[in-house]
C-alpha positions as YAML, in Angstrom:
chain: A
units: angstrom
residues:
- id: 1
  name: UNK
  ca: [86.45, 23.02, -167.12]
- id: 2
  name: UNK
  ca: [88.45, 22.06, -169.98]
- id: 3
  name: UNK
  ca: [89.98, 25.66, -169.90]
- id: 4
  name: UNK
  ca: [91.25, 24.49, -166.57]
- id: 5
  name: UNK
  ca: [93.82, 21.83, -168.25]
- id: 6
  name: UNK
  ca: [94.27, 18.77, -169.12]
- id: 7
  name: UNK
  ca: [96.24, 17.09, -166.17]
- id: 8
  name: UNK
  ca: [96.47, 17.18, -162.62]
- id: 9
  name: UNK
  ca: [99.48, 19.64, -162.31]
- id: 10
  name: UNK
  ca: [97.59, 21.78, -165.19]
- id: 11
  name: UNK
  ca: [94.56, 22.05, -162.54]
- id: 12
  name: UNK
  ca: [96.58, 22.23, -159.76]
- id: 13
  name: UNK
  ca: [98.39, 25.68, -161.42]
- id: 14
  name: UNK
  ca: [94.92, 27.29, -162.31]
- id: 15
  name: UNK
  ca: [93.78, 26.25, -158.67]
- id: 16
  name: UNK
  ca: [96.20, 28.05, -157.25]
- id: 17
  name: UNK
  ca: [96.02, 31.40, -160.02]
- id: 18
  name: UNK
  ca: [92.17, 31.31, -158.90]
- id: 19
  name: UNK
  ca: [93.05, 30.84, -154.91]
- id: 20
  name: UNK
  ca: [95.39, 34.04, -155.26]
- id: 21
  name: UNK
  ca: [92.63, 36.43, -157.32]
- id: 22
  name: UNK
  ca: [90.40, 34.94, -154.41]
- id: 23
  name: UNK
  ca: [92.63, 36.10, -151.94]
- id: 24
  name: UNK
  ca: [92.31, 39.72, -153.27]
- id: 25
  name: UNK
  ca: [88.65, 39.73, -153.58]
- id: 26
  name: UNK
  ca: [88.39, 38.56, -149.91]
- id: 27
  name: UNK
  ca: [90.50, 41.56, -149.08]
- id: 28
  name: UNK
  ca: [88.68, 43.89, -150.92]
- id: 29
  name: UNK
  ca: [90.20, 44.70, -153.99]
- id: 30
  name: UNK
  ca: [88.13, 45.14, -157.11]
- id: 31
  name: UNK
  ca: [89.11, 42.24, -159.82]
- id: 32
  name: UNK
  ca: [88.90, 42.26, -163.52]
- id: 33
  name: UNK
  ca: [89.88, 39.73, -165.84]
- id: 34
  name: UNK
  ca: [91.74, 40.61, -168.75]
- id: 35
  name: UNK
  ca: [91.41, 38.27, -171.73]
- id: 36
  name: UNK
  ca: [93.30, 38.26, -174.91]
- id: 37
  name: UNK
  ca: [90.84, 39.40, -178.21]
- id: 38
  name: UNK
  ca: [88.50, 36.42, -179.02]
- id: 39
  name: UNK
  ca: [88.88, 34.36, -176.00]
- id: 40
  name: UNK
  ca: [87.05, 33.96, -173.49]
- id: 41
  name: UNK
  ca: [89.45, 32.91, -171.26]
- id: 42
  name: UNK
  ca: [92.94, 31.06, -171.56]
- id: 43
  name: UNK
  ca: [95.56, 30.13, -169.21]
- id: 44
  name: UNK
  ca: [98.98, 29.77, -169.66]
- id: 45
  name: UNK
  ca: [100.33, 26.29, -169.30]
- id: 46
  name: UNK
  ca: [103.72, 26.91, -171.05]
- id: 47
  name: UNK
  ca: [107.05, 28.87, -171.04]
- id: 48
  name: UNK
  ca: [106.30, 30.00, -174.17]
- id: 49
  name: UNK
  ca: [104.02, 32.29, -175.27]
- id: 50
  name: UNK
  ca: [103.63, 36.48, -175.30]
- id: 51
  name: UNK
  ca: [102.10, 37.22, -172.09]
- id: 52
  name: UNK
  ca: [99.30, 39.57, -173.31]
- id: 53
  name: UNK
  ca: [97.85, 36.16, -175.38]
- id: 54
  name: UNK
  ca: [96.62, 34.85, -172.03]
- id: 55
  name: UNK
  ca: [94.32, 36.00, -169.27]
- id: 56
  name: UNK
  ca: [95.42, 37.52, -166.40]
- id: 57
  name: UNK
  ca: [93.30, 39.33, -163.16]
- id: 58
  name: UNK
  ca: [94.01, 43.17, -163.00]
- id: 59
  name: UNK
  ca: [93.44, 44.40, -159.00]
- id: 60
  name: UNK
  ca: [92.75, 47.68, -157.94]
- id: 61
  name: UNK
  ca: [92.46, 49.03, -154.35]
- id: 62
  name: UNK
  ca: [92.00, 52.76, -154.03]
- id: 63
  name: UNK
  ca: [94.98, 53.83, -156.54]
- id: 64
  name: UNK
  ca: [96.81, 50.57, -156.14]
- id: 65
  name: UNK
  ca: [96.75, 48.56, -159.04]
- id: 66
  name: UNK
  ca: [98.46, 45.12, -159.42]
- id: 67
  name: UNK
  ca: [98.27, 42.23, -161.80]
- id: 68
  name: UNK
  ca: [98.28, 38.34, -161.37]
- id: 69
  name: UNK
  ca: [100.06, 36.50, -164.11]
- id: 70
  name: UNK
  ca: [100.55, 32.85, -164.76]
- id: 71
  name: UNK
  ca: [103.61, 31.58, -166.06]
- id: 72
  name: UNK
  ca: [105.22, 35.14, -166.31]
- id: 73
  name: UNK
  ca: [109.19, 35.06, -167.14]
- id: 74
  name: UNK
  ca: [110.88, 37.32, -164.68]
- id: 75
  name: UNK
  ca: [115.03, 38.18, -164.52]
- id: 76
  name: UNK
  ca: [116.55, 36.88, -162.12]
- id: 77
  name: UNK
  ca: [118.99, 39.10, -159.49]
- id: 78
  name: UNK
  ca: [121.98, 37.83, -160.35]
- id: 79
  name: UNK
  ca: [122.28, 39.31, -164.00]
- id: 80
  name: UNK
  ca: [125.45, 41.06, -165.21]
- id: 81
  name: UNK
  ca: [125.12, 42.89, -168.35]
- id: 82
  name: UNK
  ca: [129.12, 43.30, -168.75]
- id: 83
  name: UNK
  ca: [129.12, 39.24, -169.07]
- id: 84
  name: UNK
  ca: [126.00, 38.12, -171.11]
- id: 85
  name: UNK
  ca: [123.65, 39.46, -173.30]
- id: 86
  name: UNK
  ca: [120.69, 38.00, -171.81]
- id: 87
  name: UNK
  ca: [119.86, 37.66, -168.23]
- id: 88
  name: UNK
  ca: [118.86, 34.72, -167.20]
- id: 89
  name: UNK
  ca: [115.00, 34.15, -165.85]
- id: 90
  name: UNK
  ca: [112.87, 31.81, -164.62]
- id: 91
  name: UNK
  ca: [108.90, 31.45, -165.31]
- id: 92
  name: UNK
  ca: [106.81, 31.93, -162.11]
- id: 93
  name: UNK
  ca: [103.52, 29.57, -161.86]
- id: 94
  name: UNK
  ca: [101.95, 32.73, -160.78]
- id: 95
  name: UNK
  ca: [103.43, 36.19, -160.11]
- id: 96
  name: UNK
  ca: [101.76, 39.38, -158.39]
- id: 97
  name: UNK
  ca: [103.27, 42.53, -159.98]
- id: 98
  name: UNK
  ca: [102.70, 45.87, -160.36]
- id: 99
  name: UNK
  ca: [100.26, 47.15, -162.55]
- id: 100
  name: UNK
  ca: [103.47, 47.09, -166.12]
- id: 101
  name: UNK
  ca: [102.39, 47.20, -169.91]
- id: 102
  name: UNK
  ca: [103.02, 43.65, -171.49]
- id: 103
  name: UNK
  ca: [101.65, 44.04, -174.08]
- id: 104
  name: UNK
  ca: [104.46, 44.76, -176.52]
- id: 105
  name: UNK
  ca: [106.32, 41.27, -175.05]
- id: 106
  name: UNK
  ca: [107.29, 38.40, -176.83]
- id: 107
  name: UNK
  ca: [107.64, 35.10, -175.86]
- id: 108
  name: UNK
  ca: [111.42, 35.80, -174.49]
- id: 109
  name: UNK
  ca: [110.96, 39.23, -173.28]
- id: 110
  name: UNK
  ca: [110.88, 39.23, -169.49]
- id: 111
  name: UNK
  ca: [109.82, 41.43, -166.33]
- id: 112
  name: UNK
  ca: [112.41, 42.77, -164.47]
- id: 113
  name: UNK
  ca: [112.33, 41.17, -160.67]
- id: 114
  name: UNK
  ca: [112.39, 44.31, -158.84]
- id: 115
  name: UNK
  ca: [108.18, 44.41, -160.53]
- id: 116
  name: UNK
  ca: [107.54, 41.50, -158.70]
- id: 117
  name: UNK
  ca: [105.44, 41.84, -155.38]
- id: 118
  name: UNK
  ca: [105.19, 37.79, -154.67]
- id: 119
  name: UNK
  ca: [104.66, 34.63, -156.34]
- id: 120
  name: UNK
  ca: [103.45, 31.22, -156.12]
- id: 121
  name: UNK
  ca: [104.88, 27.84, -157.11]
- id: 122
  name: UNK
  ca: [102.79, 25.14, -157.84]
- id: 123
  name: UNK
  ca: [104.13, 21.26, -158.27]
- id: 124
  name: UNK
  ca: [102.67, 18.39, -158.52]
- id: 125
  name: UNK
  ca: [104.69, 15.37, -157.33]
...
């Protein structure tokens, strides 16, 4: 459980990760968990951090393939290249995307929104 968090938003955020893999393995997509080298499993409970350091469920219907991320930095729409050097972004408690290689992201890098299928927030008030 401790891999769960610490505190009650902590659980709350892995609750809901767990609730949306569960949703695809009610609907009949095959799930695999892919953890980073030596871990068993380990969530992300930062902004920080490359994402291919953390676990994340890899879903595959037929030749559809999708991954659910937690706390995955995505651009936002709004970004103008001619104005700023970086875009800004925003870190989703958990994202659906399609099936992109992270694993050459750093802590900054981000996924580009139009990767994102849908997402879920998670707060604890």
């Amino acid at each position: 459980m401790s891999k769960f968090g610490n505190t009650v938003n902590q659980c709350f955020e892995a609750y809901v990760l767990a609730s949306m893999v569960n949703w695809y393995k009610k609907n009949h997509w095959t799930v695999t968990f892919v953890n980073p080298p030596g871990h068993s499993i380990r969530l992300k409970f930062s902004t920080r951090g490359a994402p291919d350091h953390y676990t994340y469920a890899r879903c595959a219907k037929g030749k559809k393939v999708i991954q659910v991320r937690h706390s995955l930095r995505v651009a936002t729409n709004s970004f103008d290249s001619s104005t700023c050097l970086h875009p800004a972004n925003l870190v989703l408690d958990v994202a659906v995307v399609t099936d992109v290689d992270l694993s050459f992201y750093t802590t900054n890098a981000y996924v580009n929104n139009c990767a994102i299928i849908t997402f879920a927030e998670s707060k604890h008030m």
